[in-house]
DSSP file (Angstrom, degrees, kcal/mol; ACC not computed):
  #  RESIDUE AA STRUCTURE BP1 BP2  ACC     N-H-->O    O-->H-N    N-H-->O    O-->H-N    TCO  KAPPA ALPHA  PHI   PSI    X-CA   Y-CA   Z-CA
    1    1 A X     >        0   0    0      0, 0.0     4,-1.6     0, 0.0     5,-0.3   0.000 360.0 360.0 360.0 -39.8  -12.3  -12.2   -3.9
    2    2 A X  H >>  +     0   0    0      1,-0.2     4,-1.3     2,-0.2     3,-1.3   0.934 360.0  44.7 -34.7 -65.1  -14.5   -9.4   -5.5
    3    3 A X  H 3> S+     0   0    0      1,-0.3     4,-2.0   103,-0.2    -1,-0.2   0.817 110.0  51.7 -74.3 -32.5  -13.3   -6.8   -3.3
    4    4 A X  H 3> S+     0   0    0      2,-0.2     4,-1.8     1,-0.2    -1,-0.3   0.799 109.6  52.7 -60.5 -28.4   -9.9   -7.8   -3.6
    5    5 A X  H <X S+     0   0    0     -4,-1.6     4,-2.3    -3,-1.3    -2,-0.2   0.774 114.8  47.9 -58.1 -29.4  -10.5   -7.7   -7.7
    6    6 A X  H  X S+     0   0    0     -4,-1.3     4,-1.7    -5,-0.3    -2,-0.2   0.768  99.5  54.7-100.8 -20.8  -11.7   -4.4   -7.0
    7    7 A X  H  X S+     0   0    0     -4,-2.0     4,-2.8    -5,-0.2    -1,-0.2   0.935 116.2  49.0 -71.3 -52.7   -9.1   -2.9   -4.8
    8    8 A X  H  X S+     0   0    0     -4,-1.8     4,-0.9     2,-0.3    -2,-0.2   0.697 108.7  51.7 -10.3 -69.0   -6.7   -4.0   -7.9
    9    9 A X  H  X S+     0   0    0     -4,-2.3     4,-2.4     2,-0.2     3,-0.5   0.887 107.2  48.0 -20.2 -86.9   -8.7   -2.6  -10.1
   10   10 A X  H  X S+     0   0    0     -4,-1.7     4,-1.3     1,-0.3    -2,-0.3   0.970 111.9  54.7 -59.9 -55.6   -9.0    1.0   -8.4
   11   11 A X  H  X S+     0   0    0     -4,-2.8     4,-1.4     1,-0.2    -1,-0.3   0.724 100.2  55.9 -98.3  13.5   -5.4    1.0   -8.1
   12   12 A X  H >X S+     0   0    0     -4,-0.9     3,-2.0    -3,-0.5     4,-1.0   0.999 106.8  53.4 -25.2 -80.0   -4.7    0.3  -11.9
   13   13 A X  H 3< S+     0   0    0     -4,-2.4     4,-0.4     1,-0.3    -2,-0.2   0.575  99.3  56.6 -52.0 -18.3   -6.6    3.2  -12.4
   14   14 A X  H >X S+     0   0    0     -4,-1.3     4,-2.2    -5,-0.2     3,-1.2   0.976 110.9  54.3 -61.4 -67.7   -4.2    5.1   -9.8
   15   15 A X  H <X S+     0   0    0     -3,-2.0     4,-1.1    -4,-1.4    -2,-0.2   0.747 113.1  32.6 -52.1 -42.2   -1.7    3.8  -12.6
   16   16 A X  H 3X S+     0   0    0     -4,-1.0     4,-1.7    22,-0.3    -1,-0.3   0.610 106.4  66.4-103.7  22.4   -3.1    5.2  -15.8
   17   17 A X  H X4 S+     0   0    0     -3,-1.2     3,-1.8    -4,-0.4     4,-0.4   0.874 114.0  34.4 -91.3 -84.0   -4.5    8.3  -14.5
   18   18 A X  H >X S+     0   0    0     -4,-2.2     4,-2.5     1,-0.3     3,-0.8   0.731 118.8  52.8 -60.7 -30.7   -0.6    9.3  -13.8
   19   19 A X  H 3X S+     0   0    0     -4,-1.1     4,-1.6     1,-0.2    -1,-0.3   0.989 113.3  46.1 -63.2 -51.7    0.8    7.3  -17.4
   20   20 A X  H << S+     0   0    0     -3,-1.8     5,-0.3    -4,-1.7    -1,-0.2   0.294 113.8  45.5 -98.3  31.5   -1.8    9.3  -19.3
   21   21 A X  H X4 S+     0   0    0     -3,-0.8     3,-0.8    -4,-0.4     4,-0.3   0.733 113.1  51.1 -87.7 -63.3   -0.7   12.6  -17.3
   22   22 A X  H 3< S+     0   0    0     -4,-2.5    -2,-0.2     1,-0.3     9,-0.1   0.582  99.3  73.2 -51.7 -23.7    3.0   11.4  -18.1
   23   23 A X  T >X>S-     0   0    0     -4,-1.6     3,-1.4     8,-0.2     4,-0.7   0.178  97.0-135.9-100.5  20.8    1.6   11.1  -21.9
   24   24 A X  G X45S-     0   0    0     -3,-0.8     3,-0.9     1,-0.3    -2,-0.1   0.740  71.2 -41.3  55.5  52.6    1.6   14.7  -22.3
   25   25 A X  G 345S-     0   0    0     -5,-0.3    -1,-0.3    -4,-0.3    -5,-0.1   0.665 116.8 -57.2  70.0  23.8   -2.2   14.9  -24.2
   26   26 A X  G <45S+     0   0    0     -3,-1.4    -2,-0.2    -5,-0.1    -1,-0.2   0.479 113.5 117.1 100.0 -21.0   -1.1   11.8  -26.1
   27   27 A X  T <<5 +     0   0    0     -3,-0.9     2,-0.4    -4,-0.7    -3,-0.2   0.068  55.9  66.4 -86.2  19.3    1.8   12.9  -27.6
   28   28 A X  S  ><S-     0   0    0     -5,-0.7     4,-1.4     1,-0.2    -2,-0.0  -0.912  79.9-133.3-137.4 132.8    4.5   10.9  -26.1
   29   29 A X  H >> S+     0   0    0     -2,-0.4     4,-3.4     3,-0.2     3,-0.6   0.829  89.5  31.9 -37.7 -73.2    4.3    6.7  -27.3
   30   30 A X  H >> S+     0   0    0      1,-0.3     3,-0.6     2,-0.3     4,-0.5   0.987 105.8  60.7-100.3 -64.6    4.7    4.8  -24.6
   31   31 A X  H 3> S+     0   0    0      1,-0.3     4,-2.3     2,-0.1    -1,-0.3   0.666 116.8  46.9 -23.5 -33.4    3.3    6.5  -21.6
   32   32 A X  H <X S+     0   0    0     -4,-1.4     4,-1.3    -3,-0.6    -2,-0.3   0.885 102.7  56.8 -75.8 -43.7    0.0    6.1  -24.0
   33   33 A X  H <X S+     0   0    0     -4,-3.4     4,-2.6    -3,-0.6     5,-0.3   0.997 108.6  54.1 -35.1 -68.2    0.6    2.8  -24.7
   34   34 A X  H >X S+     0   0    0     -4,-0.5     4,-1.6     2,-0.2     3,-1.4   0.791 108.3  45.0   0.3-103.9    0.4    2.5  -20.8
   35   35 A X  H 3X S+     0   0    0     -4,-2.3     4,-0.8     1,-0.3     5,-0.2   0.675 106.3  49.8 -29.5 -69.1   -2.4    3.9  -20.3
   36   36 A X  H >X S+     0   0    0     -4,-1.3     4,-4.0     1,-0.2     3,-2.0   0.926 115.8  54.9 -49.7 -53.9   -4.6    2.6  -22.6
   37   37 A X  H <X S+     0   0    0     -4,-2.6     4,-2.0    -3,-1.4    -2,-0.2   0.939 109.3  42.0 -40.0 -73.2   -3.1   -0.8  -21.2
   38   38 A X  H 3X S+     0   0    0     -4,-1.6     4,-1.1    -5,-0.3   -22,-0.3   0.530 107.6  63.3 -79.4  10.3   -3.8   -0.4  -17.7
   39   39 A X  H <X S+     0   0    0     -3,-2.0     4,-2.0    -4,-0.8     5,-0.4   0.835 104.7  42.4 -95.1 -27.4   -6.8    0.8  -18.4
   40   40 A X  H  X S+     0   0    0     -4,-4.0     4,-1.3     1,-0.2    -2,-0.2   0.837 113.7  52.1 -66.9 -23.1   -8.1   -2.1  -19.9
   41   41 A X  H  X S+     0   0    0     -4,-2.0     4,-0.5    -5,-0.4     3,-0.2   0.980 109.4  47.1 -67.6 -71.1   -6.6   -4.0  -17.5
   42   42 A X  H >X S+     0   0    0     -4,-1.1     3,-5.2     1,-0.3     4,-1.6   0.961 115.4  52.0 -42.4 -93.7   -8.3   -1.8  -14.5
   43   43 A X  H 3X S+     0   0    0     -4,-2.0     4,-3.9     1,-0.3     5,-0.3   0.742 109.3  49.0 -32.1 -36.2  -11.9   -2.2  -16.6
   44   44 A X  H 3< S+     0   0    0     -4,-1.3     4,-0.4    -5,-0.4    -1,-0.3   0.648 108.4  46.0 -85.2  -7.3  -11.5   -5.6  -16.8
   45   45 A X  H XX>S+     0   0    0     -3,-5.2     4,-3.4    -4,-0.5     3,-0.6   0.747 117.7  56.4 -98.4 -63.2  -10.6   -6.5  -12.9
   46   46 A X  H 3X5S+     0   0    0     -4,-1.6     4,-2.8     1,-0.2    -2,-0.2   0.840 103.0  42.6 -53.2 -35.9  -13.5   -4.2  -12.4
   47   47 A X  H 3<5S+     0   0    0     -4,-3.9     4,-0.5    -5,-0.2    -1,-0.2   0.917 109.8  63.1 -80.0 -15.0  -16.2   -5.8  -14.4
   48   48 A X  H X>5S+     0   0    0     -3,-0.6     3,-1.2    -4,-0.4     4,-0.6   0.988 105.3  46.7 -21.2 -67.7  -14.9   -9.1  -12.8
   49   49 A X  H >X5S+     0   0    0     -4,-3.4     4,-1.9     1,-0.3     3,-0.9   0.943 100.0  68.6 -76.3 -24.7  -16.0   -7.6   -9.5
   50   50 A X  H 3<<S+     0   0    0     -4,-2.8    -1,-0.3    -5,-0.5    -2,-0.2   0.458  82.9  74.6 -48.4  -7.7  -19.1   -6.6  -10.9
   51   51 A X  H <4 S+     0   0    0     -3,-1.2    -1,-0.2    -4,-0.5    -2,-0.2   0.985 116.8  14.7 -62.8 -68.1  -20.2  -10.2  -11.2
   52   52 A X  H << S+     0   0    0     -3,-0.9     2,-0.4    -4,-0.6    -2,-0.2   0.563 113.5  73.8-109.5  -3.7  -20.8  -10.5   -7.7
   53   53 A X  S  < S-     0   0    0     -4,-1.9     2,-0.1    53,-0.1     5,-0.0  -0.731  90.4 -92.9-102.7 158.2  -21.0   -6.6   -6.0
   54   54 A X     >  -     0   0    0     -2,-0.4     4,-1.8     1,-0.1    -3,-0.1  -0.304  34.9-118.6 -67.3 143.9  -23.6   -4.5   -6.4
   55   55 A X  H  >>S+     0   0    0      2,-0.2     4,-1.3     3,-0.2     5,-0.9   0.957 110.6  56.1 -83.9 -38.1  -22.9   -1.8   -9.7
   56   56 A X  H  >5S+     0   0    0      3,-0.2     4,-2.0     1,-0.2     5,-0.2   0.873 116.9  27.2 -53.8 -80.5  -23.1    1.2   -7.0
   57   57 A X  H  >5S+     0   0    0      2,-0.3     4,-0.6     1,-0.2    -2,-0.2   0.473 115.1  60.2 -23.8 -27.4  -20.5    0.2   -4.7
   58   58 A X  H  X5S+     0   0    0     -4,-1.8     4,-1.7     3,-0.1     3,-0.5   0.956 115.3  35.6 -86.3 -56.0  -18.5   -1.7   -7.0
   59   59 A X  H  X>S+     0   0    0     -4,-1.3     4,-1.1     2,-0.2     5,-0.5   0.979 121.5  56.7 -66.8 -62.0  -18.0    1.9   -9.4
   60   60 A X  H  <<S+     0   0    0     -4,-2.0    -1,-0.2    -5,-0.9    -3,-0.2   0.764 110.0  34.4 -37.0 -38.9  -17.9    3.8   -6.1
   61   61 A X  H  X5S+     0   0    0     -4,-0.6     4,-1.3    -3,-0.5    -1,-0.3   0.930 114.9  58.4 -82.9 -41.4  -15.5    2.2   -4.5
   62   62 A X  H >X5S+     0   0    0     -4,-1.7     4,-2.5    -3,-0.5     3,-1.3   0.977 121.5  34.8 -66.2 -84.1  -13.3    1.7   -8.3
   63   63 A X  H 3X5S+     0   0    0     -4,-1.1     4,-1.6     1,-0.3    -1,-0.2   0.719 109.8  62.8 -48.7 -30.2  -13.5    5.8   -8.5
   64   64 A X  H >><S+     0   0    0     -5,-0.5     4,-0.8     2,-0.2     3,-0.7   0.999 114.0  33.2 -55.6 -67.6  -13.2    6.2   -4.8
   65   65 A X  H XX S+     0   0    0     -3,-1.3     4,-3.2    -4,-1.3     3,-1.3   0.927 110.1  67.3 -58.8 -60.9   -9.6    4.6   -5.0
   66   66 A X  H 3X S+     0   0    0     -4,-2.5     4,-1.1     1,-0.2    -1,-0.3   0.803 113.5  23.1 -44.3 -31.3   -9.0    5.9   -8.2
   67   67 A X  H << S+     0   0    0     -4,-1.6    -1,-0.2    -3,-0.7    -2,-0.2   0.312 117.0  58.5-123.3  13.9   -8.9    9.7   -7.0
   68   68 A X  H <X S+     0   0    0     -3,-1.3     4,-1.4    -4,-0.8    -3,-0.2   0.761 116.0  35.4 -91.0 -40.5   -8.1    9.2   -3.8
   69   69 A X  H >X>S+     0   0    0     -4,-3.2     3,-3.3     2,-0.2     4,-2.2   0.964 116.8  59.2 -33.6 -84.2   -4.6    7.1   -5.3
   70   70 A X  H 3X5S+     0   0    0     -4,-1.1     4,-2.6    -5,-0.3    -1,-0.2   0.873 108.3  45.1 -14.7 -60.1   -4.7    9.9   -8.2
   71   71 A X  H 345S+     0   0    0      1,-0.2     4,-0.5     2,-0.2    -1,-0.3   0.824 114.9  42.9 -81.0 -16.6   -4.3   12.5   -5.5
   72   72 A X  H X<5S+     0   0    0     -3,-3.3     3,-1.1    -4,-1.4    -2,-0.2   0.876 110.6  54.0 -81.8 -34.4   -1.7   11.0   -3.4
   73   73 A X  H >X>S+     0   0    0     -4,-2.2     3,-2.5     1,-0.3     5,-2.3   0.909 113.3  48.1 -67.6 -50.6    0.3   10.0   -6.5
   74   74 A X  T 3<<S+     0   0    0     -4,-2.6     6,-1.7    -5,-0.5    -1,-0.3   0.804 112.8  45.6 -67.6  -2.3    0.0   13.9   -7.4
   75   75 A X  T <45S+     0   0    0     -3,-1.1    -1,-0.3    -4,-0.5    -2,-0.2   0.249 124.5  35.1-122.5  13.4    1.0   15.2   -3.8
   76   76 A X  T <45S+     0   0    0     -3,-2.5    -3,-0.2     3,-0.0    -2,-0.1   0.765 130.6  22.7-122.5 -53.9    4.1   12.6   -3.7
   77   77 A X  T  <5S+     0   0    0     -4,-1.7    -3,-0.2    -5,-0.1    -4,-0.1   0.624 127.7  37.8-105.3 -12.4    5.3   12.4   -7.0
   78   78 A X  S   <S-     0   0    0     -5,-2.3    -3,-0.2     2,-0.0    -4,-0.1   0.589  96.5-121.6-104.8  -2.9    4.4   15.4   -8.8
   79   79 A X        +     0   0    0      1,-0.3    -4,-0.3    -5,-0.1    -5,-0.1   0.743  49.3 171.1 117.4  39.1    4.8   17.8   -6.1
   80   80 A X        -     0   0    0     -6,-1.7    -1,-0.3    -7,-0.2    -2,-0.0  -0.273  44.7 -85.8-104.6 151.1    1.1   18.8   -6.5
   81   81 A X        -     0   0    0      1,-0.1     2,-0.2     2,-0.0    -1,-0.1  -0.253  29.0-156.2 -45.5 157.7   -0.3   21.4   -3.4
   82   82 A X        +     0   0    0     -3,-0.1     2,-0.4    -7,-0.0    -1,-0.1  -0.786  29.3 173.4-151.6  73.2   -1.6   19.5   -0.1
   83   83 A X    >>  -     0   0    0     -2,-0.2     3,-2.4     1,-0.1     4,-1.3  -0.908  52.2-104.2 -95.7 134.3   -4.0   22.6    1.2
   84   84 A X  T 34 S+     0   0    0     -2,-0.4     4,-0.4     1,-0.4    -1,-0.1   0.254 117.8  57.8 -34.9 -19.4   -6.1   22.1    4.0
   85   85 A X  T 3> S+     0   0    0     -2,-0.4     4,-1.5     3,-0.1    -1,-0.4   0.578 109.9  43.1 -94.7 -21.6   -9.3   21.7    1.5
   86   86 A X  H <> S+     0   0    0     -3,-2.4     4,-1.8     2,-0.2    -2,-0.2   0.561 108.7  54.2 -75.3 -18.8   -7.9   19.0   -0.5
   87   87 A X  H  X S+     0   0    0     -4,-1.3     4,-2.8     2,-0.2    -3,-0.1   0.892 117.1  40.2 -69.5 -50.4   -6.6   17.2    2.6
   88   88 A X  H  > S+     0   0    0     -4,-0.4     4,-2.5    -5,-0.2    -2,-0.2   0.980 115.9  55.5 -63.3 -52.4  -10.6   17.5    3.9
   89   89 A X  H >X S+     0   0    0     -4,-1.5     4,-1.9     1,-0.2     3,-0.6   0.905 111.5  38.7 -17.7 -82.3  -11.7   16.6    0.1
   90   90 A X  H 3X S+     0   0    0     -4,-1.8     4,-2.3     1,-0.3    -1,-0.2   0.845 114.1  53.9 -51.4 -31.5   -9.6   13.3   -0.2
   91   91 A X  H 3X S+     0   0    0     -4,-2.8     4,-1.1     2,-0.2    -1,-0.3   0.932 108.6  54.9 -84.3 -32.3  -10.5   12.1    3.9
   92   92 A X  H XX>S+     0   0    0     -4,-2.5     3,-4.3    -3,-0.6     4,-1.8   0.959 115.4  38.8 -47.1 -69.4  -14.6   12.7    2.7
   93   93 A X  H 3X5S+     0   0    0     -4,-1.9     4,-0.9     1,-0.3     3,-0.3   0.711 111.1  57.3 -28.2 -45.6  -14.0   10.3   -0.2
   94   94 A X  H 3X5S+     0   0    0     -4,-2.3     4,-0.7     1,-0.3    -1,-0.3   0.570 108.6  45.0 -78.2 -17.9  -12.1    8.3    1.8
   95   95 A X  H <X5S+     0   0    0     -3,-4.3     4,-0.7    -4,-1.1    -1,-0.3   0.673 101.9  61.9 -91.2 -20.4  -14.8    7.9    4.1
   96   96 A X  H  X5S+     0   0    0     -4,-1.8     4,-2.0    -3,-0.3    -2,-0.2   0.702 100.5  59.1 -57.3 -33.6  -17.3    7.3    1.8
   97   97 A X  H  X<S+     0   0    0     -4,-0.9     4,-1.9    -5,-0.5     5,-0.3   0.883 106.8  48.9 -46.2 -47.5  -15.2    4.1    0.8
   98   98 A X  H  X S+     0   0    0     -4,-0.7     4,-1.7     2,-0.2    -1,-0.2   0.879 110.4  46.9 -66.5 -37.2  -15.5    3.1    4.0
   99   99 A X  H  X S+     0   0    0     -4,-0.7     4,-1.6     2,-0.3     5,-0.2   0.942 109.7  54.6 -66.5 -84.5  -19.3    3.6    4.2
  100  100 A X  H  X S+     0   0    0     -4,-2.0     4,-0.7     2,-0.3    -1,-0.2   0.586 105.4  52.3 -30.2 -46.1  -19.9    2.0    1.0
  101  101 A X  H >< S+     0   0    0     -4,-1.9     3,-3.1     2,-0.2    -2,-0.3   0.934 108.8  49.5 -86.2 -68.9  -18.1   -1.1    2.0
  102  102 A X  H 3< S+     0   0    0     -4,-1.7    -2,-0.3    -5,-0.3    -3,-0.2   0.672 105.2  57.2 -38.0 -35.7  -20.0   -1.6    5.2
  103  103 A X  H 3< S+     0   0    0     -4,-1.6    -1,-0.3    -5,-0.0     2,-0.2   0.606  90.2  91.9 -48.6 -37.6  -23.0   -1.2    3.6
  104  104 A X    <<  -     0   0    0     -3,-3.1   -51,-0.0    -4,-0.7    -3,-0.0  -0.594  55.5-159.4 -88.8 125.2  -22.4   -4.1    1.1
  105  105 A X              0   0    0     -2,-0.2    -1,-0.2     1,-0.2   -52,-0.1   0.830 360.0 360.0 -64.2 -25.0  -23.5   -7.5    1.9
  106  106 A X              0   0    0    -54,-0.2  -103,-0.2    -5,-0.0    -1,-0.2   0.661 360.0 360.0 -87.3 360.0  -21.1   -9.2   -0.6
């Protein structure tokens, strides 16, 4: 259930990374309303998973998700560059996810 909390979690953060983008430094209401929203929301699935995963892996994996989401969200819906060193970038991260979860007993 953790991991699932935590998967959840990470892609909240997916979700206010791009609301507080949308919120133009703060300056537009509700895209900051958002944010702030799903970030608490995001923190709060995460210390959840933090109950029972380890505080490395559990914030590794949350951030992992978060910017690998974060970077998909920008190359899909904000039209953002997809250069052959950001491609390699995201697939490290992405492998480190992977890592990270094998590595954990819980």
């Amino acid at each position: 259930m953790a991991w699932i909390l935590l998967l959840i979690a990470g892609l909240l953060e997916v979700v206010w990374a791009f609301l507080m983008k949308q919120s133009d430094g703060f300056t537009r209401l509700w895209p900051t309303l958002g944010t702030f929203a799903f970030m608490a929301a995001s923190f709060g699935l995460l210390a959840m998973a933090m109950r029972s995963l380890p505080l490395g892996t559990a914030y590794g994996v949350w951030t992992g998700v978060g910017a690998v989401g974060a970077f998909l969200v920008g190359l899909v819906v904000l039209g953002e560059p997809a250069n052959p060193m950001r491609l390699a970038a995201a697939g490290l991260i992405v492998s480190g996810l992977v890592l990270m979860k094998l590595s954990s007993s819980a």
